[in-house]
N, C-alpha and C positions, 0 to 999 in steps of 0.2 A: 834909659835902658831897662830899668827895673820893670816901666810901666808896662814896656813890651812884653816879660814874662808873667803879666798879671793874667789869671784865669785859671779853672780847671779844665785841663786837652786832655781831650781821650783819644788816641792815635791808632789808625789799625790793630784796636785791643780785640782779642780773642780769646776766648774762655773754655775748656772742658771737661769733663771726669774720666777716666778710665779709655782713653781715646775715642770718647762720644760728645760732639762738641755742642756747647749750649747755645754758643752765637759766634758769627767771626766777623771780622773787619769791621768795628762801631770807631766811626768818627762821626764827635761832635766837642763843642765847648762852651762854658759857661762862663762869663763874665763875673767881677762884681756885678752885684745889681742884678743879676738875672735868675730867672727860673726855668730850669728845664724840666718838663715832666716826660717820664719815659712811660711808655703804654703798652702793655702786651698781658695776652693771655696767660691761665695758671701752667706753670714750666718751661716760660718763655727763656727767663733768666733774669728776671727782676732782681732778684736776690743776690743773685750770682754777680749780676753788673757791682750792686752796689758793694758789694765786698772785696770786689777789685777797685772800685774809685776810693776806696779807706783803707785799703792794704790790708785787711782781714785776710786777703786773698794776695798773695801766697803765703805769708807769715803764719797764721793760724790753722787756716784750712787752706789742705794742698789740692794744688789745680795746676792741668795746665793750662800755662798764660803763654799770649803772644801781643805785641805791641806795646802801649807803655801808654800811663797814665802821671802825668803831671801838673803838680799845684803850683801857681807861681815860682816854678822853674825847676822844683826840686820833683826828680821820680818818687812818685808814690810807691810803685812794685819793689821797688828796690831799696827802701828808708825803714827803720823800725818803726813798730807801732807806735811808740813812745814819743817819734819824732811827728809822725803823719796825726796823731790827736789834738798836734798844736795847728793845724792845717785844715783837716776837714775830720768832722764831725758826722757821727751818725747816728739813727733811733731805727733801732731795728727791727723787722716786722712779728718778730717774738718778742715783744717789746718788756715783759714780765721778766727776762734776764741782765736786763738792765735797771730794773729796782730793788736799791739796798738798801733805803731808809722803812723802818718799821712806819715810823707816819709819814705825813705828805714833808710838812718841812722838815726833818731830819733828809729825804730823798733828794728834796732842792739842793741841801743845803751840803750834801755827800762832795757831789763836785766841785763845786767853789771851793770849797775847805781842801780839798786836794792838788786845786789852783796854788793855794797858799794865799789867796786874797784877804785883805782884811775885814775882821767883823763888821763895820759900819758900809762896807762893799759885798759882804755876802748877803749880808739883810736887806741893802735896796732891788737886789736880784730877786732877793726871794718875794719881797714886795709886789717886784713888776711882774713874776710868773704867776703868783696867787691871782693878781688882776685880770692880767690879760690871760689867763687859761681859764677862768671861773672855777678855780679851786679855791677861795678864800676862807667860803663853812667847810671846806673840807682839814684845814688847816691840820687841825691834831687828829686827825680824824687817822688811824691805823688804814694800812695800805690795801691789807687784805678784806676790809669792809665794806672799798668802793669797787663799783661795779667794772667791767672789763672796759670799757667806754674811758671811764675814768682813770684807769688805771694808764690806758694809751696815752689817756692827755698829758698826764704827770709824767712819760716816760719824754715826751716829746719835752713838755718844758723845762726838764733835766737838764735834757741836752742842751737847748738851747741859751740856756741859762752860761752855760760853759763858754760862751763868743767863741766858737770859733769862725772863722772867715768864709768858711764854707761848709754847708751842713746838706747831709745827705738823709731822707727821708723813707724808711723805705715802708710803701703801705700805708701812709698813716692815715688813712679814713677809714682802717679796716673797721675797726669799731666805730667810728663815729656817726655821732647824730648829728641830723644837719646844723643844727646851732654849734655844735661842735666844727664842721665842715666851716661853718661861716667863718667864726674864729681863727680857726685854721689858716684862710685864707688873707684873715685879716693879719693876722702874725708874718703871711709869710711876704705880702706888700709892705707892713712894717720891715722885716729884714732885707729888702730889698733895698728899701729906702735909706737905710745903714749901710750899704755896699755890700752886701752879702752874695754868697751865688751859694746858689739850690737846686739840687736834685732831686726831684721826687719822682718815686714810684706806683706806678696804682693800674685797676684791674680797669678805670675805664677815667673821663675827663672830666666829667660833670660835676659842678662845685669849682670847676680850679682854672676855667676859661679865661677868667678878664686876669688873673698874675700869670698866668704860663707865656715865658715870652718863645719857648719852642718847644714841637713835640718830636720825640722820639721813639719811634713803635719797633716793639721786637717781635718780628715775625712767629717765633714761636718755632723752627730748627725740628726741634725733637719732639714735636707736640704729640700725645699719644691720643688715636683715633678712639672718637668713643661709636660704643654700638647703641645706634637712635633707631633702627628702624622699626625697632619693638619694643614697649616698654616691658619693665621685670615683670615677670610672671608669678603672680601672688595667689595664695588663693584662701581660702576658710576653712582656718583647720579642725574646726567644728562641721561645718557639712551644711551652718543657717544663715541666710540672706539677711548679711548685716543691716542693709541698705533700707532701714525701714522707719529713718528719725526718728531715733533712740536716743537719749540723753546720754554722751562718754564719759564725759566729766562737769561733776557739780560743784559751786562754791557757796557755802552758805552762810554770808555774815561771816567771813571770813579776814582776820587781823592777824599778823606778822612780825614780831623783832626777833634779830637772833641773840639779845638778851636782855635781862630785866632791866641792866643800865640803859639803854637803848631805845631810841622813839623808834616807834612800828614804821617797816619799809611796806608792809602795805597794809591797807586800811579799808574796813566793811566793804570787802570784794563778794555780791552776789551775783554768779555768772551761771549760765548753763551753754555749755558747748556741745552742739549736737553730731552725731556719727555722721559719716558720709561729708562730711564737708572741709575744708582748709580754711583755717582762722587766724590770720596775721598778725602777730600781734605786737604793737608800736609804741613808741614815745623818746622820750629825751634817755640819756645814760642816767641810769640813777635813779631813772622810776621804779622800779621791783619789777621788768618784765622776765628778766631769770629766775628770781627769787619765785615767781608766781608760779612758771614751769617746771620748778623744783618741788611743789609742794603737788602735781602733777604725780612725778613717779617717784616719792614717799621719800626724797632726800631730806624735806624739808617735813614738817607737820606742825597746821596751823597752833599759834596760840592760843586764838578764841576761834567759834563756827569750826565748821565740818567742810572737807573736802572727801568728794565721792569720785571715785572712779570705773567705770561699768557698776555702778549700783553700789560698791563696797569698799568702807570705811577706809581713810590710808593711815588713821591712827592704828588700826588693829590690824596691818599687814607694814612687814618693811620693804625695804630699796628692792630689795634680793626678789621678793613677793611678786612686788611689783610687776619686775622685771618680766615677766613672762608676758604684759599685755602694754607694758609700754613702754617706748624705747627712747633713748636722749642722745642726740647728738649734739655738742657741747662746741659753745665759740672759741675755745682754744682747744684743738684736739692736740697739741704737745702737752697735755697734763694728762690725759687721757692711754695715751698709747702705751701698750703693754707687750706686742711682742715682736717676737725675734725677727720676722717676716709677715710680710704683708698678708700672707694666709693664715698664719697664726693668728691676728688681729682679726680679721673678718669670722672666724670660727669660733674664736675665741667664747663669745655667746652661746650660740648651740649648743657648744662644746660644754660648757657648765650650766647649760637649762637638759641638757638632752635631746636636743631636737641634730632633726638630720643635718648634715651643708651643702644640701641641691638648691637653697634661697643664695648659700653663700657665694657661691660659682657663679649665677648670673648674674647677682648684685655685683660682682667685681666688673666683669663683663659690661655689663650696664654703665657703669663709671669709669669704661674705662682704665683698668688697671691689672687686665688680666697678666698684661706681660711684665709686670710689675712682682709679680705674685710672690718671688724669690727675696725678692727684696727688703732692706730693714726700711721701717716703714719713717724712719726717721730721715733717709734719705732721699724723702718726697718734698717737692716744693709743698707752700703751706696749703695753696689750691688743692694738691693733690690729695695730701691728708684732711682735707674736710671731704673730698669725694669718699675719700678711705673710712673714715667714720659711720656716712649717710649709708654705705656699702654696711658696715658692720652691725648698723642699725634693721637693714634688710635682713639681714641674714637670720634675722629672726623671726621675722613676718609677724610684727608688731600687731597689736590692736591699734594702738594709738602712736603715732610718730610726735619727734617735737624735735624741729630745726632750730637751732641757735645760732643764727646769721648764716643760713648755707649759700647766699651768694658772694660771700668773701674772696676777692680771690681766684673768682671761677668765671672764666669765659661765656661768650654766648651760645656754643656749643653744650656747655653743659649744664648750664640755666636750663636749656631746653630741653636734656635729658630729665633734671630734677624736675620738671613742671611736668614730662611724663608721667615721671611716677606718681607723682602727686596726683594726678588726672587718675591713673593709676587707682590706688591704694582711697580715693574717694566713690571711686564704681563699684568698690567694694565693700562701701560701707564701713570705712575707718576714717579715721581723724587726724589729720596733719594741723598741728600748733606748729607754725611758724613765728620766729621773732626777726622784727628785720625792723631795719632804717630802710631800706629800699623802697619806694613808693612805689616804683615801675615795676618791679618784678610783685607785687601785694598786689596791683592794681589786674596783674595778669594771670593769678593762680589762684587768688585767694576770693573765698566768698563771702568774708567777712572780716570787718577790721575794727580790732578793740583797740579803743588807745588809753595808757597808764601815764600818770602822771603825778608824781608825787604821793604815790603806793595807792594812788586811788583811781578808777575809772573812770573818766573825764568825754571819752565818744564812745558809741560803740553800733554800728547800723553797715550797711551795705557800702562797700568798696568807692565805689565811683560818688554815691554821696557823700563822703567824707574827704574822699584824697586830690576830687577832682573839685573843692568847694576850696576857693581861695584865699576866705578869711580863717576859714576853722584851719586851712594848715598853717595859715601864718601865726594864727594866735597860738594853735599847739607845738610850734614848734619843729612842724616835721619837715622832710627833705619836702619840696612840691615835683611830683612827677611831669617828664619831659611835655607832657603835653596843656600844661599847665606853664610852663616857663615859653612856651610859645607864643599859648595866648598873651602873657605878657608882653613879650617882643611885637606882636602884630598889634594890639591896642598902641606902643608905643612909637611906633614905627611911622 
């Protein structure tokens, strides 16, 4: 009898806010041993499902629910949390709210010890997560000095460190580099092979083919239509044709720690990125490709060599300075968000440079989010607050843009708004720094691809020479774009 209650069933569950529903009727089940990956676009309800399959939802955040979700035989909806954590397990796509160790093993080592497990069974856990995550030099390594990539992977192996019987995933390649993806998946065939059942969530499939033993796609209900048939209207607020390969930003001999205990996160970076173009810029977590774009718009300022931006020093201007010729939109925009509503956020800029908000109006428009406008920007799925950012960013009408993983998250709807603008804001002779794991979408906007590696510059030449050459992605580490994974399959076919 027990065996028959073995699984997590999700039963005509139905979810919504304020009598606006996110999805209704989702039936499916997961075995031990199985994986289900759910698939849908940004504000599909990815988020939503999985805090109904953990009882986040209704206990923490109120929703209304209809149908019922249960774990080998016990309702999830209706159990405390206290009880459903001994059940199913989650890593959540703000994954940063679920780490509370200062370093890596204090983090591992938080849950087990709340387990009440003993010492010489917290330490082979923590063992087997250093290994199989590739955190083992990150060991003492402080939480807030590894990169976002990394930060995801500790949050994940947190969790999973925890056994529970069934663990829910939500997002977690947001950050990841493909070696990170590989693991990932090689983790989640390990837990398979333990009798585990999994749920994961994600913005698309790739990476997680040969463990997914079922898909399940969320239409997407309440998807908000974006406006494609024009991109934003930008223009030069100077009155002179950028468009004349100008050098935006220089690196000269340029080296990086952010302190003197500290070996350099990047190392003798001499680069010239030119106006008018989009420049992708790649590598594994933990190479310094934020840190590089930091030092961009004056967060950061190199140690040794000079960083130039339109011609002038970012030692002798700061962030604030900056700020008028280039703009950052950041891979966690929940650290980022500052107002009340979604127009407060987008104005926000203008608003303390002085510029008008006729860029800010149709950047919303453009992404998307006009009918949003009212709204706390907090209660945007996390797709929608990276449009909301990329928006906030417009609304300034940048010299220089600099994306930090803007495909996270985001549909193909709105890739192909984002590659407007970028089409965009390059006709006119400005600069899109892109940082992305994505080969596909670099492969389709970008006119050039630097790859970092180990704070140093390792490729750096034309798009398709680099992403479409199948030993240089396999040695560097990078995801191989879909058409590359084909060639695979027909040679081996």
């Amino acid at each position: 009898m027990e065996a028959l209650n073995r699984g997590l069933k999700v039963v005509g569950l139905g979810c919504g806010y304020g009598g606006k529903p996110v999805f209704k009727n989702l039936n499916f089940s997961v075995r031990p041993g199985e994986a289900v990956v759910v698939i849908g676009p940004s504000g599909s309800g990815k988020t939503t499902l999985a805090y109904c399959l953990t009882g986040i939802i209704p206990n923490r955040v109120k929703a209304e629910v209809e149908g019922r979700v249960v774990a080998d035989g016990a309702d999830i909806l209706s159990s405390s949390l206290r009880e459903n954590v001994k059940r199913v397990g989650i890593v959540l796509q703000n994954y940063e709210v679920q780490i509370f160790g200062l370093t890596v093993e204090e983090d591992l080592a938080f849950g087990l010890e709340n387990l009440g497990l003993g010492e010489e069974e917290v330490e082979r856990r923590i063992e087997w997560a250093l290994d199989n995550f590739g955190l083992r030099e990150y060991r003492s390594r402080h939480v807030h000095e590894l990169s976002g990539g990394l930060r995801q992977r500790l949050a994940i192996a947190s969790a999973i460190v925890t056994a529970p019987r069934y663990l829910v995933m939500d997002d977690p390649m947001m950050n990841l580099d493909w070696r990170g993806v590989i693991k990932l998946r090689e983790i989640i065939r390990k837990l398979k092979s333990e009798g585990k059942g999994l749920v994961i969530t994600a913005r698309r499939l790739k990476g997680l083919e040969p463990v997914a033993n079922k898909i399940v796609w969320l239409d997407g209900s309440r998807r908000r239509a974006l406006v494609g048939s024009q991109p934003i209207e930008l223009e030069d607020p100077k009155g002179k044709n950028l468009n004349d390969s100008r050098i935006a930003v220089s690196f000269d001999e340029v080296w990086f720690r952010y302190s003197k205990a500290r070996d350099y996160v990047l190392r003798d970076i001499t680069l010239k990125l030119e106006s008018g173009r989009c420049i992708a810029l790649m590598g594994p977590n933990g190479s310094g490709k934020t840190t590089l774009a930091k030092l961009v718009n004056g967060l950061h300022k190199p140690s040794r060599g000079r960083v130039k931006v339109l011609g002038m020093d970012t030692r002798r201007l700061t962030a604030a300075q900056l700020a008028r010729y280039v703009a950052f939109v950041f891979q966690d925009p929940d650290k980022h968000l500052i107002g009340d509503t979604v127009w407060d956020e987008v104005t926000f800029g203008p608003r303390n440079l002085g510029l008008g908000f006729e860029y800010a109006e149709r950047a919303l428009e453009v992404m998307g989010l006009m009918d949003r406008r009212d709204d706390p920007p907090q209660s945007l799925s996390m797709g929608e607050k990276i449009r909301l950012s990329i928006a906030s960013a417009l609304a300034m009408n940048p010299e220089i843009l600099i994306l930090d993983e803007p495909t996270t998250g985001q549909d193909e709807e709105t890739l192909e708004a984002i590659a407007r603008i970028v089409s965009k804001l390059k006709a006119l002779g400005k600069t899109v720094l892109m940082i992305t794991h994505d080969s596909d979408y670099a492969l389709k906007v970008s006119d050039r691809v630097i790859v970092i590696e180990g704070g140093a510059v390792v490729a750096d030449g034309d798009p398709e020479e680099i992403l479409l050459n199948e030993d240089l992605v396999r040695d560097l580490g990078l995801e191989p774009p879909t058409a590359l994974m084909k060639r695979a399959v027909e040679v081996t076919a």
